[in-house]
N, C-alpha and C positions, 0 to 999 in steps of 0.2 A: 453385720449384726452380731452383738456378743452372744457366748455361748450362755446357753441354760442351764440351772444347778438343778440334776435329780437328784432323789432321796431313794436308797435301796426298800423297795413295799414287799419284794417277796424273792423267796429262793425255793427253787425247787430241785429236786435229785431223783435223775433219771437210774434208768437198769442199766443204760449203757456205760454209765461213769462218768455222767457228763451234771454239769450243774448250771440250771436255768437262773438269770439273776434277772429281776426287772426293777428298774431304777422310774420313778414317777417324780412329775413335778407337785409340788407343793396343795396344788388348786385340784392335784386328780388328774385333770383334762390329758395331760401328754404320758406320754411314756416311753421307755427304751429298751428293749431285749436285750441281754447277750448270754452267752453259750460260753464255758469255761470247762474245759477237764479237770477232772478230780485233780488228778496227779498236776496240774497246772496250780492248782488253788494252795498245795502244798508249799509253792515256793512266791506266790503270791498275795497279797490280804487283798479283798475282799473290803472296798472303805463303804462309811457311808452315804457317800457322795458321789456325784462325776457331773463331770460337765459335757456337755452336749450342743451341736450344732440344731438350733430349733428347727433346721428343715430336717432335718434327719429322724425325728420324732413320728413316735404314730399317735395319733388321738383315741381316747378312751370312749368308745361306742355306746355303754354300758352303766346306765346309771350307775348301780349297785358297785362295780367295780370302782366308778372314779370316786366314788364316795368313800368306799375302805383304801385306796389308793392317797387320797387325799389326808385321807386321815394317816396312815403310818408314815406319809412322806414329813406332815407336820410334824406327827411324833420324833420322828430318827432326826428332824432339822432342831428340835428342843433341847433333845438330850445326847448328841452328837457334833463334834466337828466333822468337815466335810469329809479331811483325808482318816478319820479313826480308823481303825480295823474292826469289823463288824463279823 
């Protein structure tokens, strides 16, 4: 099965120094966590894009969220290539 293209829908920045990125498919429905250090993102970008093994996805429980999920995934996939720095 080929991999899935997310779209970056939200970043978040904890107290620990750590930075939440979640990457959603296009439609909302899927999603994909990861966890990055500050000090990692430093020597890192951060793209619009990745690609993903669709079992490895979690599903969006949450109307409300696959809905705005859907929506910035469409957004970032309009006005972005996949590898930008974001």
């Amino acid at each position: 099965m080929d991999d899935a293209k997310l779209w970056l829908v939200e970043r978040t920045y904890t107290d620990k120094g750590l930075v939440s990125l979640v990457y959603a498919t296009t439609d909302g429905e899927r999603y994909i966590q990861k966890q990055r250090s500050m000090n990692m993102l430093n020597h890192v970008d951060v793209t619009a894009a990745v690609d993903a093994d669709p079992e490895s996805l979690d599903a969006v429980d949450d109307e409300e969220t696959r809905e705005r999920y859907a929506s910035e995934a469409t957004r970032m996939a309009e006005q972005h290539d996949p590898d930008d720095a974001v």
